[in-house]
N, C-alpha and C positions, 0 to 999 in steps of 0.2 A: 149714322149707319143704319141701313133698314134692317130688323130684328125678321124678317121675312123669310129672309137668302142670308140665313150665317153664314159662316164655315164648316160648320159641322152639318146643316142639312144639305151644302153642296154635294160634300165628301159621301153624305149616306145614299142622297141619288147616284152618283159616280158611281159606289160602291152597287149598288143595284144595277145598275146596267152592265155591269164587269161581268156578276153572275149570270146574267140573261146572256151576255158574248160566251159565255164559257159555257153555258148547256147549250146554246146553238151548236158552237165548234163542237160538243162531243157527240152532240147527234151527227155532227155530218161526217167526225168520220166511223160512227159506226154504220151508216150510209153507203160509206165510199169502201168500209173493211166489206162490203156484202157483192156492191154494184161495181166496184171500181175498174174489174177486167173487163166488166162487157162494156163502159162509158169509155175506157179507152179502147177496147175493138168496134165501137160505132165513132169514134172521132179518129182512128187511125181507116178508115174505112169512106167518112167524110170524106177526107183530104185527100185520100185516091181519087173519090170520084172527081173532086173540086179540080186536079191535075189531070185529069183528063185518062188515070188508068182504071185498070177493070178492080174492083172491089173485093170479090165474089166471096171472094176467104175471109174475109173483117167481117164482114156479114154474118158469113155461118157461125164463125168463131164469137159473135156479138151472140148470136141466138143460141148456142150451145152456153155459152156462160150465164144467157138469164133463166135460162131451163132451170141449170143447176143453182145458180140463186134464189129461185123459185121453189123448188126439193127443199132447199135450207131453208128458207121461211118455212115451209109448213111444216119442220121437223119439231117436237117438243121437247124444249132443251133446260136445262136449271141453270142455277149461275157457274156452277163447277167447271159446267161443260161446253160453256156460250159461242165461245173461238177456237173449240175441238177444231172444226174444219176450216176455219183459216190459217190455222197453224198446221194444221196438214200438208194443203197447198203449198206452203214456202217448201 
């Protein structure tokens, strides 16, 4: 047996890439908790145009939620108060 590739050095790269999957996925969705209205009013807004109807409203509504996502990033916020205003929203 090659002393190279244990079991045990398997398991601790496995075990590191687990971690690297798991801060990906909480970046994204604290990503999607910021962008996720306006990513779906520009993909509900797509699909209008792709069908052939007028968009006009997914647009504005696309551009009025990055405004506002935009206001929320430059606001300076601590940890207490992070998802103050996505917890608003609901």
């Amino acid at each position: 047996m090659n002393k190279l590739f244990s079991p045990k050095q398997r398991g601790q790269g496995m075990m590191e890439y687990v971690i690297i999957v798991a801060m990906i996925a909480v970046a994204a969705i604290g990503v999607y908790s910021v962008f996720g209205q306006t990513i779906r009013n520009q993909t509900s807004g797509l699909a209008n145009e792709v069908a052939g109807k007028p968009a006009q409203a997914q647009i504005q509504a696309a551009g009025t939620t990055a405004q506002t996502a935009a206001t929320r990033a430059n606001t300076k916020k601590g940890m207490s108060e992070y998802n103050k205003d996505n917890d608003a929203g609901n």
